[in-house]
C-alpha positions as CSV (number, residue, x, y, z in Angstrom):
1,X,6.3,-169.2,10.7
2,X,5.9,-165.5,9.8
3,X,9.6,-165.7,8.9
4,X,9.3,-168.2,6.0
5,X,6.2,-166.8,4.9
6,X,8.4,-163.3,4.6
7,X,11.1,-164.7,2.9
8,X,9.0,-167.0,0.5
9,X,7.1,-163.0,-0.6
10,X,10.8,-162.0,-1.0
11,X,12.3,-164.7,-3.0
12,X,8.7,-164.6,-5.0
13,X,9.4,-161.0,-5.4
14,X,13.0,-161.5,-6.6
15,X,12.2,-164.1,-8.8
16,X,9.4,-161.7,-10.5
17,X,12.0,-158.9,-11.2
18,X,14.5,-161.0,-12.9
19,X,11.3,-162.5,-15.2
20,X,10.9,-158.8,-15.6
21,X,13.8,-157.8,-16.6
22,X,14.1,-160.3,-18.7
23,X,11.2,-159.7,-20.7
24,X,11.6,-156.2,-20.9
25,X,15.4,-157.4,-22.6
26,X,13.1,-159.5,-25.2
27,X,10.6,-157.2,-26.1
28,X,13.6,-154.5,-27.0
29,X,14.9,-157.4,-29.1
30,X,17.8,-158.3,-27.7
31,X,19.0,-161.6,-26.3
32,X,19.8,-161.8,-22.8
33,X,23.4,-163.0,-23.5
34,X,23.9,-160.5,-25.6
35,X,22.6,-157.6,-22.9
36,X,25.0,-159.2,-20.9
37,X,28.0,-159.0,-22.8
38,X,27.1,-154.8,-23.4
39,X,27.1,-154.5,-19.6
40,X,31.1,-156.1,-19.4
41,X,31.8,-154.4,-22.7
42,X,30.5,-150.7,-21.4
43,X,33.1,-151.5,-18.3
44,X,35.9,-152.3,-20.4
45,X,35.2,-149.2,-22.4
46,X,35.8,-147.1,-19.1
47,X,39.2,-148.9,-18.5
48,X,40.2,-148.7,-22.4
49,X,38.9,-144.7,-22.6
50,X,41.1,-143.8,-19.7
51,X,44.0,-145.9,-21.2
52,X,44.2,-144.3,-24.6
53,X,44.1,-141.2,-22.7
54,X,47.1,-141.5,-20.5
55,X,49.3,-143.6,-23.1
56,X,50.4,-142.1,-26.4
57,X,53.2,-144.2,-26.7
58,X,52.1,-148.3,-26.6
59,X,54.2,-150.5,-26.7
60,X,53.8,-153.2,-29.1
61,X,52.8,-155.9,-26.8
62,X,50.0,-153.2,-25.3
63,X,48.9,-152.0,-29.2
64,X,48.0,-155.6,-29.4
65,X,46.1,-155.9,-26.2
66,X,44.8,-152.9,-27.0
67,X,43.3,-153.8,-30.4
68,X,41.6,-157.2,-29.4
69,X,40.0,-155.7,-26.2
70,X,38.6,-152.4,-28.6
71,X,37.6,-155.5,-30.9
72,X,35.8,-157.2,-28.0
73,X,33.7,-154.1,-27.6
74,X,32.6,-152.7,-30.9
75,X,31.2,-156.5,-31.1
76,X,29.2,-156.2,-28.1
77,X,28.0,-152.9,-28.7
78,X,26.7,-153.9,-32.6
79,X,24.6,-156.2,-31.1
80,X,22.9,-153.5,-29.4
81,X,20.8,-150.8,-29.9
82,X,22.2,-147.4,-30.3
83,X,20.2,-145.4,-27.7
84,X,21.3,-148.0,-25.0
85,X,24.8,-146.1,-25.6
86,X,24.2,-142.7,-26.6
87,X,25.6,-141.5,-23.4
88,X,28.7,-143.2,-23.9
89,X,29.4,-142.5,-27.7
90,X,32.0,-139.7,-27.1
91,X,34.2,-142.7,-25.3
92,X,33.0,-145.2,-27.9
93,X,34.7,-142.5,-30.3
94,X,37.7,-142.2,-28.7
95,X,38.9,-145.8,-28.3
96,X,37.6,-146.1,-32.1
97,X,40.0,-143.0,-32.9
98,X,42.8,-144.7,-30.8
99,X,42.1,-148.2,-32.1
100,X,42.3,-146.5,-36.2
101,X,45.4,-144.8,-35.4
102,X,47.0,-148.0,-34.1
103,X,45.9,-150.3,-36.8
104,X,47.2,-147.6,-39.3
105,X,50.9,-147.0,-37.1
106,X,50.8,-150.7,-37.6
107,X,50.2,-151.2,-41.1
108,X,53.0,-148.9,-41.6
109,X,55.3,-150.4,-39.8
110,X,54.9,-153.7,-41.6
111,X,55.0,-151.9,-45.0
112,X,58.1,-150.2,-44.3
């Protein structure tokens, strides 16, 4: 009996963090699904940073991947806040450079 009672406290515990969170989401005015896609976004960032450091040379098929996944995440991150990412702007700004210097290499090529 003092098992169930200890794990109804806990799941009544769990269940009041996530409301917490939650709220605390809301009353920075975000949506939750929007929250939600920032979180995937910032780890896609990560991956994308460390790629446009190691690759100068793309290849087209990568440029491409390249340019929808940096699209992916300047939309999630408008949807946010700017001091939720402040810590992360230097990367932010270096996918943006990589992602301008693409588009531009492209846009070249097809006016060539």
């Amino acid at each position: 009996m003092d098992i169930f009672a200890i794990m109804y406290i806990l799941i009544f515990a769990i269940f009041v963090l996530i409301a917490y969170a939650v709220m605390q989401i809301k009353l920075f005015g975000m949506k939750v699904k929007d929250f939600w896609s920032f979180i995937e976004a910032n780890q896609m960032l990560d991956r994308l940073y460390n790629f446009a450091k190691q690759y100068e040379n793309m290849s087209p098929q990568e440029q491409v991947i390249y340019l929808v996944e940096a699209e992916k995440i300047f939309t999630a991150f408008d949807k946010v806040p700017n001091s939720l990412w402040e810590e992360d702007y230097d990367k932010y700004r270096e996918v943006l450079t990589k992602y301008k210097d693409i588009k531009m290499l492209r846009w070249a090529d097809e006016n060539k």
